[in-house]
Predicted model as a PDB file, atoms N, CA, C, CB and O in Angstrom, pLDDT in the B-factor column:
MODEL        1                                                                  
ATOM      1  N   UNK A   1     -59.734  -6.273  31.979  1.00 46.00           N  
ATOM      2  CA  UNK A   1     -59.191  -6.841  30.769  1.00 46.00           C  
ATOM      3  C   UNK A   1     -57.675  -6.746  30.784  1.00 46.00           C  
ATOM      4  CB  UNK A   1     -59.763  -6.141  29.542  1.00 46.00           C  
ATOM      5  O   UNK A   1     -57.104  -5.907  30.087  1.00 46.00           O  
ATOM      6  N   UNK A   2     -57.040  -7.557  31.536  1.00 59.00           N  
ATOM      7  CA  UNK A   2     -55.944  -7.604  31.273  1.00 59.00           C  
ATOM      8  C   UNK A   2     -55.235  -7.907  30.194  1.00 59.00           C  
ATOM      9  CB  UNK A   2     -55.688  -8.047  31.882  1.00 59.00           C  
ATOM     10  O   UNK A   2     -54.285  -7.187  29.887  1.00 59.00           O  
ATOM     11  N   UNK A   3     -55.582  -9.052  29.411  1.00 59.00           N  
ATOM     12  CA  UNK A   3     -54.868  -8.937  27.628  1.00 59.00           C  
ATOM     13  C   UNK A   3     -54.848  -7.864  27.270  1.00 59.00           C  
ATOM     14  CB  UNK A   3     -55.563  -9.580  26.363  1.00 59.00           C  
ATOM     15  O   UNK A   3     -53.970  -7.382  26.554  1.00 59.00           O  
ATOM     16  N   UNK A   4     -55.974  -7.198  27.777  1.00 63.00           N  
ATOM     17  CA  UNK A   4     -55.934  -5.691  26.736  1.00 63.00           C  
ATOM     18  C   UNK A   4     -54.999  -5.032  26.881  1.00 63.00           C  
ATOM     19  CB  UNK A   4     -56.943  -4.621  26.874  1.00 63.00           C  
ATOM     20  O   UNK A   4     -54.256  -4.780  25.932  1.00 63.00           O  
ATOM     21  N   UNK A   5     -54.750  -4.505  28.303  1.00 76.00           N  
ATOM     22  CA  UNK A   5     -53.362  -3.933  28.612  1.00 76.00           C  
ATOM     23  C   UNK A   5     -52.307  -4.434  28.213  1.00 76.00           C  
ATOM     24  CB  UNK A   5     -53.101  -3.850  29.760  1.00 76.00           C  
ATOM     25  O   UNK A   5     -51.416  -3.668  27.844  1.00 76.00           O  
ATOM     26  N   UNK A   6     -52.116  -5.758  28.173  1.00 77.00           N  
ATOM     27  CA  UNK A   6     -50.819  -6.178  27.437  1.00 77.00           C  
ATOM     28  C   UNK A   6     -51.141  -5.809  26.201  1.00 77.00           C  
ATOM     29  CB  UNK A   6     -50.369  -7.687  27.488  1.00 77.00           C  
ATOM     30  O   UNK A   6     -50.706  -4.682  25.965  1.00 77.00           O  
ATOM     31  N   UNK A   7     -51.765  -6.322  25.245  1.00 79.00           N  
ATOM     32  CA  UNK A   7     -51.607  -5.878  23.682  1.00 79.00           C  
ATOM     33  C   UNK A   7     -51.282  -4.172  23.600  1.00 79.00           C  
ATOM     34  CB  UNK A   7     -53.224  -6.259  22.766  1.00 79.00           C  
ATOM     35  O   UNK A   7     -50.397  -3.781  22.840  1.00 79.00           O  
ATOM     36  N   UNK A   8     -52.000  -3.282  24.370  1.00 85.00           N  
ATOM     37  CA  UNK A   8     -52.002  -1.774  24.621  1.00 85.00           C  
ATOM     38  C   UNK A   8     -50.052  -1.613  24.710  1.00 85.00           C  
ATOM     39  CB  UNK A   8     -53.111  -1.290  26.428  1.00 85.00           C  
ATOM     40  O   UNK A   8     -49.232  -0.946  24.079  1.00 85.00           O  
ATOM     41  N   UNK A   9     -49.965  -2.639  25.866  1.00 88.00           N  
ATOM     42  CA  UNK A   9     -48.341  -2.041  26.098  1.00 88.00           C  
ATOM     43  C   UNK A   9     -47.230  -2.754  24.958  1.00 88.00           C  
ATOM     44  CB  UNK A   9     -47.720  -2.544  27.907  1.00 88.00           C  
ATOM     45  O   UNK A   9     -46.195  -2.201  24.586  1.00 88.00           O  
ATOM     46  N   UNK A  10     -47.619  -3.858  24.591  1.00 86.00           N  
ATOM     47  CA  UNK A  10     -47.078  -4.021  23.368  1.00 86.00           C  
ATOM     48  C   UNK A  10     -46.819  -3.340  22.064  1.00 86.00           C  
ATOM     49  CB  UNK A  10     -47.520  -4.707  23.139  1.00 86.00           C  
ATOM     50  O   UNK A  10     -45.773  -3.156  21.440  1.00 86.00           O  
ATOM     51  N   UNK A  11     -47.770  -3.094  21.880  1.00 88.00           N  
ATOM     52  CA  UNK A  11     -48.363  -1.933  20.764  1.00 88.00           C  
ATOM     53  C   UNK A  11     -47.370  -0.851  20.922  1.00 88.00           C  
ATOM     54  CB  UNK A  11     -50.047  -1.267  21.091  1.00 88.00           C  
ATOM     55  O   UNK A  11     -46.572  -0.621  20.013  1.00 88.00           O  
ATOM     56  N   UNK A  12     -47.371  -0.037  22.242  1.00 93.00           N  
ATOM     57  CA  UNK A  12     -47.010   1.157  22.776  1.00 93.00           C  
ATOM     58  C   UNK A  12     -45.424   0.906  22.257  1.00 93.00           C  
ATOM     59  CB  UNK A  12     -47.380   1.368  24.516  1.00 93.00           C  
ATOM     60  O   UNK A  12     -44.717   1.739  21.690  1.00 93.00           O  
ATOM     61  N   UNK A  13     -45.008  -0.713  22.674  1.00 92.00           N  
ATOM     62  CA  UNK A  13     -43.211  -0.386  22.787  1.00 92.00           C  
ATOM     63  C   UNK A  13     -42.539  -0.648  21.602  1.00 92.00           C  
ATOM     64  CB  UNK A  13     -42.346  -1.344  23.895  1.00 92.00           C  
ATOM     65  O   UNK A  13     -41.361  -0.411  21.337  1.00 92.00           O  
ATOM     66  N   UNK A  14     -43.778  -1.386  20.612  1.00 93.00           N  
ATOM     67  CA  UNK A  14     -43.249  -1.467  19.304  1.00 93.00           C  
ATOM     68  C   UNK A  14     -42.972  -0.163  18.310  1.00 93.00           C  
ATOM     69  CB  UNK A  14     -44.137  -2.314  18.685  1.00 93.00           C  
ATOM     70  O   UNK A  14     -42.080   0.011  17.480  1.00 93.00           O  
ATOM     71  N   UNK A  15     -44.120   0.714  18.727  1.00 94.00           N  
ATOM     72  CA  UNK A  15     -44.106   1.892  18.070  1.00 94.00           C  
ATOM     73  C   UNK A  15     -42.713   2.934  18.856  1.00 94.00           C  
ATOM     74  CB  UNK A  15     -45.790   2.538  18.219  1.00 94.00           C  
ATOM     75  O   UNK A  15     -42.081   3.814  18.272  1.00 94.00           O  
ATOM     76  N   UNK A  16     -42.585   2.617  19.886  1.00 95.00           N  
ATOM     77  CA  UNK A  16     -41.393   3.557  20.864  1.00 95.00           C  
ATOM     78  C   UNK A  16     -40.230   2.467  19.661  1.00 95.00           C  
ATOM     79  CB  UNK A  16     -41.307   3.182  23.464  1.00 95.00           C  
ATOM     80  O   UNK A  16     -40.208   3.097  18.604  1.00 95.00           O  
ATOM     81  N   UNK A  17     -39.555   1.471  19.543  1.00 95.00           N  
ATOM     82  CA  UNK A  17     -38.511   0.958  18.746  1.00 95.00           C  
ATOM     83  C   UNK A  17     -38.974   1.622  17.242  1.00 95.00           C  
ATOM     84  CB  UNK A  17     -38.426  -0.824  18.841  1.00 95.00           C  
ATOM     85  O   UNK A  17     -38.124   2.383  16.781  1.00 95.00           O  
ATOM     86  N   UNK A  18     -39.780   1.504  16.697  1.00 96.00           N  
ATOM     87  CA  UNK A  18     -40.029   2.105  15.271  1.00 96.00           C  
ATOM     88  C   UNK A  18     -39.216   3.638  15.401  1.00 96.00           C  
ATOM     89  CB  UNK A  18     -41.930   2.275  14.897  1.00 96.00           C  
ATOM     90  O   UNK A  18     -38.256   4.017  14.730  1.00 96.00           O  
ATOM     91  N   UNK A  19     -39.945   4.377  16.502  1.00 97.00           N  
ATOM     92  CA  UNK A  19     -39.563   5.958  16.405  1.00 97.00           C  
ATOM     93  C   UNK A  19     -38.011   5.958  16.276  1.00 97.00           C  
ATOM     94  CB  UNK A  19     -40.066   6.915  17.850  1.00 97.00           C  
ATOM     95  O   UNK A  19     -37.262   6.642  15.577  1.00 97.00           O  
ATOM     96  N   UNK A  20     -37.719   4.737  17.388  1.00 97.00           N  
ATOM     97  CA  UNK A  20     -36.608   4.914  17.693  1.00 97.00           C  
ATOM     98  C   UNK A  20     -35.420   4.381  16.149  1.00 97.00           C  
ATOM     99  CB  UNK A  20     -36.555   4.092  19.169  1.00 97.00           C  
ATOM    100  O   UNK A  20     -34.206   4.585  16.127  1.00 97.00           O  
ATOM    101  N   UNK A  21     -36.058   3.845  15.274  1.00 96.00           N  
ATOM    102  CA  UNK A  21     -35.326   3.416  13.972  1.00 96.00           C  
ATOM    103  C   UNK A  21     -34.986   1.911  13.647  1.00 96.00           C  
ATOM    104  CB  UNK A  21     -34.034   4.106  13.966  1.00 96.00           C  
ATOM    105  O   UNK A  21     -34.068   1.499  12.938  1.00 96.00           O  
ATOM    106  N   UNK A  22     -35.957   1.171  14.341  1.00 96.00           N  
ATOM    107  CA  UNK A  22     -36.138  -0.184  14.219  1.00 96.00           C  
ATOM    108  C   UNK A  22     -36.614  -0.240  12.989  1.00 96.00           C  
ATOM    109  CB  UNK A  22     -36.951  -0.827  15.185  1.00 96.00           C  
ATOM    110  O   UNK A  22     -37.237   0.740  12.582  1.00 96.00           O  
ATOM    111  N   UNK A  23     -36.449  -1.271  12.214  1.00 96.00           N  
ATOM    112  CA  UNK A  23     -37.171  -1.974  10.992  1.00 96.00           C  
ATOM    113  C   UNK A  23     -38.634  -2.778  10.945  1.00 96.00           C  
ATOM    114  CB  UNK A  23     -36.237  -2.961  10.586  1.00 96.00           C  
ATOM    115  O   UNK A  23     -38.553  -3.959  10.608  1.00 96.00           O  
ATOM    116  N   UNK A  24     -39.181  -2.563  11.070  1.00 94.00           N  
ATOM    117  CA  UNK A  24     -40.850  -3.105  11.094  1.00 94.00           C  
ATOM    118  C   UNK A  24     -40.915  -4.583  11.006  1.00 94.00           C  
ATOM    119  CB  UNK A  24     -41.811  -2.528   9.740  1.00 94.00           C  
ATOM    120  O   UNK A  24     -41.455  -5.567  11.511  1.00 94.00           O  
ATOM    121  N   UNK A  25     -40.051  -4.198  10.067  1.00 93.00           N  
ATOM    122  CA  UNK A  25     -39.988  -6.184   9.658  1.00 93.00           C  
ATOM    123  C   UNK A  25     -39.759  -6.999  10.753  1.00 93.00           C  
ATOM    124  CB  UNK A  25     -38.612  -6.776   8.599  1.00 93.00           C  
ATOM    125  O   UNK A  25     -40.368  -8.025  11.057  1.00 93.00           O  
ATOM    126  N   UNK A  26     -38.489  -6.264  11.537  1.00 93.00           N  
ATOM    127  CA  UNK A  26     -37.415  -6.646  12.107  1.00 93.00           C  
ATOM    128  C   UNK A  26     -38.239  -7.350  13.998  1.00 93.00           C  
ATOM    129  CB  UNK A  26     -36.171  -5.025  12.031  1.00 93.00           C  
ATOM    130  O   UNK A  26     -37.989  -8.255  14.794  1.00 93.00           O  
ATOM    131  N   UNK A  27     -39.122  -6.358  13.884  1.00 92.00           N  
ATOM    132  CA  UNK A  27     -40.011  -6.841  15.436  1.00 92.00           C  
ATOM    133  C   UNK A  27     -41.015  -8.323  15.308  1.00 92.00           C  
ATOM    134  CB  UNK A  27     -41.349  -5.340  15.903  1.00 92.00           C  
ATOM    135  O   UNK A  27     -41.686  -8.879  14.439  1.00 92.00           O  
ATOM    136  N   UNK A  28     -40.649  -8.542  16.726  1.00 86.00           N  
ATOM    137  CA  UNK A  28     -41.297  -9.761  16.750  1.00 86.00           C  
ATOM    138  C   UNK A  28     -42.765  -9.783  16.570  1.00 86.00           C  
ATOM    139  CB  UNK A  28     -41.000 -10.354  17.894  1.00 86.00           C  
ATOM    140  O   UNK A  28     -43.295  -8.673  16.633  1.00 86.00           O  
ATOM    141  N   UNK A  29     -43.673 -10.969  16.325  1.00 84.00           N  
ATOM    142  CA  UNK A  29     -44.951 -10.812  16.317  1.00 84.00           C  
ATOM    143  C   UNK A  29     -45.562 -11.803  17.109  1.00 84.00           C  
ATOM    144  CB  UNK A  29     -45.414 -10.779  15.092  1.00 84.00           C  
ATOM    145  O   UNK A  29     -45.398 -12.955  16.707  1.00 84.00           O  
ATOM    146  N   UNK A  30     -46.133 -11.668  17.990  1.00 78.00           N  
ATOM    147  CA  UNK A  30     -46.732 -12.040  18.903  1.00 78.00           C  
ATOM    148  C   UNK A  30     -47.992 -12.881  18.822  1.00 78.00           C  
ATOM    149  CB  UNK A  30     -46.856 -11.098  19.444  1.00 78.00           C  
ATOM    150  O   UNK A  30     -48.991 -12.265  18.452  1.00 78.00           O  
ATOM    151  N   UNK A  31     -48.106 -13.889  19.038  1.00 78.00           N  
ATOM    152  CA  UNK A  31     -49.581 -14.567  18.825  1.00 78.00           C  
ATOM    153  C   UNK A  31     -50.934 -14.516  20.457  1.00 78.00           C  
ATOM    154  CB  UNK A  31     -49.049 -16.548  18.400  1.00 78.00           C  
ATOM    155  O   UNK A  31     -50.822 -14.387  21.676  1.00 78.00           O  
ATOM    156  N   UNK A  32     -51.507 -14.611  19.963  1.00 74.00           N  
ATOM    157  CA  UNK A  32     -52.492 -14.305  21.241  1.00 74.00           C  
ATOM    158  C   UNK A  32     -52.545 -15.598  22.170  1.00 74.00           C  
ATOM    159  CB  UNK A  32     -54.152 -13.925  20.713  1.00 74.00           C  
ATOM    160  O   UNK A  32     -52.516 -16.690  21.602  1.00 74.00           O  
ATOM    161  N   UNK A  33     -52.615 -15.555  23.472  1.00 79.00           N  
ATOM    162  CA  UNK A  33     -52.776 -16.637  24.339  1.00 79.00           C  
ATOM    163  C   UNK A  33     -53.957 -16.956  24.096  1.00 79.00           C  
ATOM    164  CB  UNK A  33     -52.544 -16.459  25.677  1.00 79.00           C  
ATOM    165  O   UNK A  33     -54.300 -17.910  23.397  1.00 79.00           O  
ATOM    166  N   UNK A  34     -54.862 -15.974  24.805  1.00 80.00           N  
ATOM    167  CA  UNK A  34     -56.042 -16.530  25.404  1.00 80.00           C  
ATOM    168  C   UNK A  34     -56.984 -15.383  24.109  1.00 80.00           C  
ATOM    169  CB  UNK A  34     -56.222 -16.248  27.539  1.00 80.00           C  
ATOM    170  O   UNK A  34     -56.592 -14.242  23.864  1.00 80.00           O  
ATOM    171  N   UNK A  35     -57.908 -15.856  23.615  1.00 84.00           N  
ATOM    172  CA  UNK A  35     -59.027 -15.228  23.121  1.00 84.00           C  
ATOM    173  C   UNK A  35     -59.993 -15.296  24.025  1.00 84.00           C  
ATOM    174  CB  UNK A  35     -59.450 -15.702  21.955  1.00 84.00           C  
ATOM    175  O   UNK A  35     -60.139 -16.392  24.565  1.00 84.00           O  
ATOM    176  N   UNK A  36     -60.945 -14.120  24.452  1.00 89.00           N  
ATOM    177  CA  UNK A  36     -62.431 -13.912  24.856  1.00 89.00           C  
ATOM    178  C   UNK A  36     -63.603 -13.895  24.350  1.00 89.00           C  
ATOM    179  CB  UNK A  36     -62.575 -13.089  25.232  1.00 89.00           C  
ATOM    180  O   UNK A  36     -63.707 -13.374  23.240  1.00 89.00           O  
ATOM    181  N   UNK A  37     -64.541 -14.324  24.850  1.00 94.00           N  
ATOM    182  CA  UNK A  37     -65.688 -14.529  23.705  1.00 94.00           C  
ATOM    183  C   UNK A  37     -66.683 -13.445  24.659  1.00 94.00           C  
ATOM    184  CB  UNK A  37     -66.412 -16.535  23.382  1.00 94.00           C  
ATOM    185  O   UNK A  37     -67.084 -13.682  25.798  1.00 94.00           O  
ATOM    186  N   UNK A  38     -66.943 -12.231  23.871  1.00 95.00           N  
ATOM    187  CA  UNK A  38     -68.248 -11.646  24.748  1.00 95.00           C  
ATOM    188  C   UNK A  38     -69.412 -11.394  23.886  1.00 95.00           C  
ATOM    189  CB  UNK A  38     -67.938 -10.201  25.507  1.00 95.00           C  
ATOM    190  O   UNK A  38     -69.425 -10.980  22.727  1.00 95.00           O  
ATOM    191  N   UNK A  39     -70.146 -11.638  24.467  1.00 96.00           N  
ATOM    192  CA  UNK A  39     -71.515 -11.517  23.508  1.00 96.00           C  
ATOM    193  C   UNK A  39     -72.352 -10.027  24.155  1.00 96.00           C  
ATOM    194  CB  UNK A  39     -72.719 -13.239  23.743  1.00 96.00           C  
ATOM    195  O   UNK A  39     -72.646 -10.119  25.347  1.00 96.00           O  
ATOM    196  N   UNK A  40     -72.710  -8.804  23.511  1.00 97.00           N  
ATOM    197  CA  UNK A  40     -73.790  -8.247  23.555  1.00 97.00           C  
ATOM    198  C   UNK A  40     -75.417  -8.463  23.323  1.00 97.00           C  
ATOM    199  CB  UNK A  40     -73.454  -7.626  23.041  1.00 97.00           C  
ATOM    200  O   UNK A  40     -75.869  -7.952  22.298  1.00 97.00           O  
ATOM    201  N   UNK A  41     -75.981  -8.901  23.854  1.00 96.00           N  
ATOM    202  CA  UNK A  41     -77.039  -9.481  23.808  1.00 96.00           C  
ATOM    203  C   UNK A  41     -78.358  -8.199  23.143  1.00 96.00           C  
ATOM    204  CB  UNK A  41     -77.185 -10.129  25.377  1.00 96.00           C  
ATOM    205  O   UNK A  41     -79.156  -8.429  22.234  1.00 96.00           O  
ATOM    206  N   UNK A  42     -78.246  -7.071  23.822  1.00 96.00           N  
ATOM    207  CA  UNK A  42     -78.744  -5.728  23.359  1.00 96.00           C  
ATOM    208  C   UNK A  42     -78.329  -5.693  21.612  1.00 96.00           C  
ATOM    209  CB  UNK A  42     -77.894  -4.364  24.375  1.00 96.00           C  
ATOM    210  O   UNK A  42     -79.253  -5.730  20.800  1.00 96.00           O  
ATOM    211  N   UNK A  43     -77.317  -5.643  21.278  1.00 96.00           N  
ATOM    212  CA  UNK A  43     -76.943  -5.641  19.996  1.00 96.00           C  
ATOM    213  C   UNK A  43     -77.627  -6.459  19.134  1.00 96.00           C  
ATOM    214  CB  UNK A  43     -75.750  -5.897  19.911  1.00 96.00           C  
ATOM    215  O   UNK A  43     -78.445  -6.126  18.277  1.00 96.00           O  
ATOM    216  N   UNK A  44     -77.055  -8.043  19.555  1.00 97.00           N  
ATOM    217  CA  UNK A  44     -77.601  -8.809  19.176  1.00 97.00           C  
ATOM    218  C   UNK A  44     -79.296  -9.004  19.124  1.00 97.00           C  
ATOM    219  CB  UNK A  44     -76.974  -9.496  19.684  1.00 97.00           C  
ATOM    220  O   UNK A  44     -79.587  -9.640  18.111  1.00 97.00           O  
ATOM    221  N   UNK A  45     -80.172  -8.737  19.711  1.00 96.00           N  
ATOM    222  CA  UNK A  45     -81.517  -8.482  19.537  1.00 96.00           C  
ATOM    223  C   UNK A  45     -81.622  -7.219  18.174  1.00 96.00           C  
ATOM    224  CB  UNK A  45     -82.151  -7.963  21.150  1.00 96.00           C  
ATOM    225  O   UNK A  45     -82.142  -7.512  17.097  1.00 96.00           O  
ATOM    226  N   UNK A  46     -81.157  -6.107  18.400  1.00 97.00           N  
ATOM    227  CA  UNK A  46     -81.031  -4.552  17.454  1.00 97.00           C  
ATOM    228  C   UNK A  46     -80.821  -5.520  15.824  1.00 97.00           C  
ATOM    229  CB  UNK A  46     -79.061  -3.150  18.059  1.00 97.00           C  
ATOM    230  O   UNK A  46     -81.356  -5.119  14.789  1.00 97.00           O  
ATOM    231  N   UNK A  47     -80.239  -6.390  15.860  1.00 97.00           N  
ATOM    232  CA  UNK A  47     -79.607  -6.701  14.496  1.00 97.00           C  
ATOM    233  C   UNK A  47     -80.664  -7.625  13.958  1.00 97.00           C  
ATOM    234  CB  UNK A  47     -78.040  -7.416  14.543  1.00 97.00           C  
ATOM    235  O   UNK A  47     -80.974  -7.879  12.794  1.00 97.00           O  
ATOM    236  N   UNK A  48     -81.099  -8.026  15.009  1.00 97.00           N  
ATOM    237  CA  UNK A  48     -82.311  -9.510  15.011  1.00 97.00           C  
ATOM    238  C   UNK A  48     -81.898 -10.676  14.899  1.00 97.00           C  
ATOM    239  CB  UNK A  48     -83.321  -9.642  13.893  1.00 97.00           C  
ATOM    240  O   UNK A  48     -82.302 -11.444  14.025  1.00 97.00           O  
ATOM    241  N   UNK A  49     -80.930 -11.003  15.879  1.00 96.00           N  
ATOM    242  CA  UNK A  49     -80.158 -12.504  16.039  1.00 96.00           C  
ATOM    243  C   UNK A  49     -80.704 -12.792  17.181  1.00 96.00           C  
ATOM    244  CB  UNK A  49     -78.452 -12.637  16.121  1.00 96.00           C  
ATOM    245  O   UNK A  49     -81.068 -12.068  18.107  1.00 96.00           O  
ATOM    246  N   UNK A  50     -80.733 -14.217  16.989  1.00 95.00           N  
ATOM    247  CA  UNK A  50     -81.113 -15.246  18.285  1.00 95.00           C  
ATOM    248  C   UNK A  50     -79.818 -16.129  18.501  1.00 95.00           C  
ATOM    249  CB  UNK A  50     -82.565 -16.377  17.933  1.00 95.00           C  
ATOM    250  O   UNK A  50     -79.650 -17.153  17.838  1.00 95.00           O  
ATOM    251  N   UNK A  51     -79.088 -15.786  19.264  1.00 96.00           N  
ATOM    252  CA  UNK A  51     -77.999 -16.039  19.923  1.00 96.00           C  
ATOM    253  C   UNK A  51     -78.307 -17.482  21.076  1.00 96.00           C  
ATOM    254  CB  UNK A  51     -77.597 -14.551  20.635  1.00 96.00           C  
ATOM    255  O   UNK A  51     -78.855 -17.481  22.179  1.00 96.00           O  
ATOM    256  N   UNK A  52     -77.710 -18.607  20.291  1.00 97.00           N  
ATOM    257  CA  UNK A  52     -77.940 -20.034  20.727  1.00 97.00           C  
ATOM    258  C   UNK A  52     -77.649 -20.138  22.115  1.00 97.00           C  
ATOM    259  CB  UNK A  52     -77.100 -21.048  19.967  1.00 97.00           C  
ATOM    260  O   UNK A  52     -76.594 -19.606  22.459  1.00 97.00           O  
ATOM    261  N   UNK A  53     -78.670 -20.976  23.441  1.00 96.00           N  
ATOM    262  CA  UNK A  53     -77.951 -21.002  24.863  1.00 96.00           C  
ATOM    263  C   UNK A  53     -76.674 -21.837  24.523  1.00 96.00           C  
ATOM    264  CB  UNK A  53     -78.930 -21.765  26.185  1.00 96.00           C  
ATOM    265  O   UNK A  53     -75.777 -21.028  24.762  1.00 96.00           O  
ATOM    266  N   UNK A  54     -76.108 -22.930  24.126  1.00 97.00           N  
ATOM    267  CA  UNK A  54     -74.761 -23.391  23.650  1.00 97.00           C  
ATOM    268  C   UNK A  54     -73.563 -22.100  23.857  1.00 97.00           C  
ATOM    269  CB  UNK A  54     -74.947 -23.856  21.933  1.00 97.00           C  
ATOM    270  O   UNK A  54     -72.572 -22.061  24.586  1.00 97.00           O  
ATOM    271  N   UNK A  55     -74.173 -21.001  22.801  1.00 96.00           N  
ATOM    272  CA  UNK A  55     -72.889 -20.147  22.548  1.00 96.00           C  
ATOM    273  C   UNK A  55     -72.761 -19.388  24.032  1.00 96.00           C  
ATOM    274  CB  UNK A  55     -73.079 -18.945  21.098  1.00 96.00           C  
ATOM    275  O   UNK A  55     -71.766 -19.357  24.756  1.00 96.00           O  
ATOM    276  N   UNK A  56     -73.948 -18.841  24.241  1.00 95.00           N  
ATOM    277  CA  UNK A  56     -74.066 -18.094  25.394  1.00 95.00           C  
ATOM    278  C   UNK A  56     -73.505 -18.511  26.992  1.00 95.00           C  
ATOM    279  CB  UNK A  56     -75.410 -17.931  25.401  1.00 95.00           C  
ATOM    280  O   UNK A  56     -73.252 -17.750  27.926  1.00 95.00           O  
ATOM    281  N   UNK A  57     -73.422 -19.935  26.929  1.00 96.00           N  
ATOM    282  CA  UNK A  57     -73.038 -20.720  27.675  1.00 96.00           C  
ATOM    283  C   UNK A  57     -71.528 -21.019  27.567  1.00 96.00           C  
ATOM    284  CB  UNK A  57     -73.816 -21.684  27.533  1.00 96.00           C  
ATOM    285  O   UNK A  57     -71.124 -21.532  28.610  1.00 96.00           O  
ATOM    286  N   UNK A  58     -70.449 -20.839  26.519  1.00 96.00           N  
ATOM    287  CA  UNK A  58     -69.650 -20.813  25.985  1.00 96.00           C  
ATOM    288  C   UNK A  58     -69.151 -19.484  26.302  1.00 96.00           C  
ATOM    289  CB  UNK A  58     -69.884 -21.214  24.899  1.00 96.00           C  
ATOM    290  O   UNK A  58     -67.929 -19.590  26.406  1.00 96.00           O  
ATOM    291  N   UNK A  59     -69.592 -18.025  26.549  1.00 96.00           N  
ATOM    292  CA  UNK A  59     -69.281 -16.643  26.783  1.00 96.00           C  
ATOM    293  C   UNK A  59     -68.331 -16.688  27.897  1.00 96.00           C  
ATOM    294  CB  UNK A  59     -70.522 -15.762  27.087  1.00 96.00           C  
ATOM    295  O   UNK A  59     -68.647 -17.431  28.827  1.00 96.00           O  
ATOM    296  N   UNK A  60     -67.629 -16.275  27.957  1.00 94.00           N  
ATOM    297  CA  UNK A  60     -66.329 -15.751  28.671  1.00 94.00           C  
ATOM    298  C   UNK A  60     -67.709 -14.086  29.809  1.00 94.00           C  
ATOM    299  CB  UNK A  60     -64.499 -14.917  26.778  1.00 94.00           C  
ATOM    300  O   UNK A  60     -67.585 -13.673  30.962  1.00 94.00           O  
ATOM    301  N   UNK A  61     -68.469 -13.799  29.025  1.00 94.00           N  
ATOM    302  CA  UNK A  61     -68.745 -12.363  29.531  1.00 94.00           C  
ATOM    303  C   UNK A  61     -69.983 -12.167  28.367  1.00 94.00           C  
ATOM    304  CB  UNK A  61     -67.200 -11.103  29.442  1.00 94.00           C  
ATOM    305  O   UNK A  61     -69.837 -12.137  27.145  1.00 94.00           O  
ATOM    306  N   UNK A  62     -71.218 -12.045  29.130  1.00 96.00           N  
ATOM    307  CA  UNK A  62     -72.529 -11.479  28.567  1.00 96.00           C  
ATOM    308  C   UNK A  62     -73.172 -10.636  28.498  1.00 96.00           C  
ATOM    309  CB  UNK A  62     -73.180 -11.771  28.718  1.00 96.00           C  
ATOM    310  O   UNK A  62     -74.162 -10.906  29.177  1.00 96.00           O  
ATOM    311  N   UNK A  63     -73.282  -9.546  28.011  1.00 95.00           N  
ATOM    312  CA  UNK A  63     -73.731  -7.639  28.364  1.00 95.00           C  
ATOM    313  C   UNK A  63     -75.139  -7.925  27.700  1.00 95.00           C  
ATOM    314  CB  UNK A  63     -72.546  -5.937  27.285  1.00 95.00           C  
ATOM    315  O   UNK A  63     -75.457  -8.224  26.549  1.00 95.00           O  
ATOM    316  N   UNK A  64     -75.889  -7.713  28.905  1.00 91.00           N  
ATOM    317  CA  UNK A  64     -77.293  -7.712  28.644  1.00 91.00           C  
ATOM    318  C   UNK A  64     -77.755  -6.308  27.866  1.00 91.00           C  
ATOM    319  CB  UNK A  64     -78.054  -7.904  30.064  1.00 91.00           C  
ATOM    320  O   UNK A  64     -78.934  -6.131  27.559  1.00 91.00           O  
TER     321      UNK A  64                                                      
ENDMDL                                                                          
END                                                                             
């Protein structure tokens, strides 16, 4: 998961400028590139959803 690490290190350097006496306001805000779609399928059964082949087919990543 690389986005993740970026949002992680983002996160990390906004809070390092805050400590450091930045204005909250003052930091940029970032919009997301890419969104992921993962479906738990285990979950999804536990809850009692029937999860459409369309969407599933649509998944970026499927955890049986």
């Amino acid at each position: 998961m690389d986005g993740g690490n970026r949002v992680w290190r983002v996160w990390v350097e906004n809070v390092d400028r805050i400590l450091k006496g930045a204005n909250p306001g003052d930091l940029p805000v970032e919009q997301p590139i890419k969104f992921e779609l993962v479906i738990n399928l285990k979950t999804a059964r536990a809850l009692g959803l029937t999860v459409p082949l369309p969407l599933l087919g649509r998944a970026d990543e499927v955890i049986q």
